[in-house]
N, C-alpha and C positions, 0 to 999 in steps of 0.2 A: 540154804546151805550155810554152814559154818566156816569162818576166817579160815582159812590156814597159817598157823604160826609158823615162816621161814625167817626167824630169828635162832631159834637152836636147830642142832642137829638133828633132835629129834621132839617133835610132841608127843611126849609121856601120854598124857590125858587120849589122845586121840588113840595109840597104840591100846591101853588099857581098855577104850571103850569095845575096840574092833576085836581083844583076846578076851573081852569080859572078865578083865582083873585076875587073869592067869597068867602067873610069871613064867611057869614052864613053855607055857607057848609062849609068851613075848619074847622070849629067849629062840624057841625055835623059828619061830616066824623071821624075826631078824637074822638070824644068823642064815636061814635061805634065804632072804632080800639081799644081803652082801655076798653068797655066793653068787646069785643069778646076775646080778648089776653088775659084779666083777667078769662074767664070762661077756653080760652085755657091752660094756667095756670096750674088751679087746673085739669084739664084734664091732662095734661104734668105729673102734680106732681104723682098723680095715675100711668097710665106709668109704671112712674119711679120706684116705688114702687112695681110692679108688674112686673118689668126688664123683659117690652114685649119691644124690640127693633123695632119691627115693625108698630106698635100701637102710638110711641114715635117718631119716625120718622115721621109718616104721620102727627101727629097734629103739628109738628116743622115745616114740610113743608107747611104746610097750612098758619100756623099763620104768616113764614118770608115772603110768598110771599104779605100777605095784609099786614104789615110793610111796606116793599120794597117799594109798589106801591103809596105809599103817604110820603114815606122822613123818614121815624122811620129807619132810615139805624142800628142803631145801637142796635136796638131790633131786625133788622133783622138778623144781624151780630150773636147776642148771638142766636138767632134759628136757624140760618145754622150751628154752633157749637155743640150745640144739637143735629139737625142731622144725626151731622157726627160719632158722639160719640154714639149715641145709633145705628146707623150701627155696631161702634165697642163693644157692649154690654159695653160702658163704663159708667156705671149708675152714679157711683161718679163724675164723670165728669161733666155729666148729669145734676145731683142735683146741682154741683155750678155755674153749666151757668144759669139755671133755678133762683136761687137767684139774679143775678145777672139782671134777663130779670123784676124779680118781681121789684127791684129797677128802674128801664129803665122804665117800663111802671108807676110807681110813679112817674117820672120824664116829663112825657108827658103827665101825668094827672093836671102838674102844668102849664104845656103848654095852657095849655086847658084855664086856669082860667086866664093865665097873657096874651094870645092873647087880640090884642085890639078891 
C-alpha cells in the first residue's frame, strides 16, 4: 500500500488516480466529501456532547475512510484521532481534533474553488 501524504490538504496525485484524471469528477467527488464531513461534523459534535464513545467512533470511522480514499489524508489523519480518543472516552480530546477537522475541511473547500 502507498504512503499517505498528510502534509497538504490534499493529495492531487491520489485524487486524480481514484477520478482517472477527470476534473469534473474531482470537482464533484470533493465537493460531496465537504458536504458529507460537514454534516458528519455536526454529527461528531453531538457525540461528543453526549460522551457516547461508540456513536463517535463510528461516525470518525466513516467520515476518515471517505477522506482516505480520495487524498483528504489529513482530515483523515484528525478522524483516526477521534477515533481513537473517543474509544478512550477522551471527549476533550475529541472536541479539539473535531476543531481542528472543521478547519481541514474549510481548507478543502478552498480546494474546491482554486482547482482549475
Amino acid at each position: 500500500m502507498q504512503s499517505r501524504d498528510t502534509n497538504t490538504v490534499l493529495d492531487r496525485e491520489q485524487l486524480r488516480e481514484v477520478t482517472m484524471d477527470d476534473e469534473a469528477l474531482m470537482r464533484e467527488i470533493l465537493s460531496a466529501l465537504i458536504d458529507d464531513t460537514s454534516r458528519q461534523i455536526q454529527l461528531l459534535d453531538q457525540a461528543i456532547q453526549e460522551q457516547n464513545p461508540q456513536k463517535c467512533a463510528r461516525l470518525a470511522h466513516y467520515s476518515k475512510g471517505a477522506c482516505a480514499n480520495v487524498g483528504a489524508n489529513r482530515a483523515a489523519a484528525l478522524l483516526k484521532q477521534i477515533e481513537l480518543d473517543a474509544a478512550a472516552s477522551e471527549f476533550g480530546e475529541c472536541g479539539a481534533s473535531l476543531g481542528a477537522l472543521t478547519r481541514e475541511v474549510d481548507l478543502l473547500r478552498a480546494e474546491v474553488v482554486n482547482e482549475p
